[in-house]
C-alpha positions in Angstrom: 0.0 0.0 0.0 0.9 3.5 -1.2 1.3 6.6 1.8 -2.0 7.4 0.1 -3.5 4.1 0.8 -2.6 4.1 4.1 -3.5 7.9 5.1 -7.5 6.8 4.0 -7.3 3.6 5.8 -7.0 5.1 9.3 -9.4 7.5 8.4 -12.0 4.9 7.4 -11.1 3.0 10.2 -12.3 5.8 12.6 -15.3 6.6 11.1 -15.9 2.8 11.7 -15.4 3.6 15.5 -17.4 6.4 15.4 -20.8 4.9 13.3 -20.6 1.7 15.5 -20.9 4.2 18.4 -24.0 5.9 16.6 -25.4 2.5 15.8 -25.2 1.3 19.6 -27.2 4.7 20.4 -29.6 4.6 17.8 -30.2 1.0 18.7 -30.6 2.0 22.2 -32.8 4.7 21.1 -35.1 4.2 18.6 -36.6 7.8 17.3 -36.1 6.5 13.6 -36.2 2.6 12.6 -34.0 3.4 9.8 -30.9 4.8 11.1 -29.6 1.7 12.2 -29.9 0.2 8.5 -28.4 3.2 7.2 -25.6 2.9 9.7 -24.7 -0.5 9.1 -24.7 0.1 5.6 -22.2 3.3 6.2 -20.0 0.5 8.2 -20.4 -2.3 5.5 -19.7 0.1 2.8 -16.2 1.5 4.9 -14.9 -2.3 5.7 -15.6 -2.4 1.6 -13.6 0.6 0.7 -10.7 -0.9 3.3 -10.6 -4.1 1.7 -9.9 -3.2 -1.8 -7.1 -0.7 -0.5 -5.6 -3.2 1.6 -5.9 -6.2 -1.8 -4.9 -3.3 -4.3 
C-alpha cells in the first residue's frame, strides 16, 4: 500500500469507530427505525472501501 492508501485507511477506520458508536445509540434509542440500517450500511460500505485498498 501506497502513503495514500494508508492515510485513508486510518481515516475509514475511525469513522468505523465512530458509526458503530451511533449505531449502539440509535439502537438504544429508537426515534427513527431506519438509522440503524443506514448505519450499518455506512459501516459495511467502509470495511468495503478498506478491503480493496488493503488487496490493491
Amino acid at each position: 500500500m501506497d502513503k495514500k492508501a494508508k492515510k485513508r485507511v486510518e481515516v475509514l477506520r475511525k469513522k468505523v469507530n465512530q458509526l458503530q458508536l451511533q449505531l449502539a445509540g440509535a439502537k438504544q434509542q429508537p426515534d427513527d427505525p431506519e438509522e440503524p440500517a443506514r448505519i450499518q450500511a455506512e459501516i459495511d460500505s467502509a470495511h468495503e472501501e478498506m478491503k480493496k485498498l488493503k488487496e490493491g
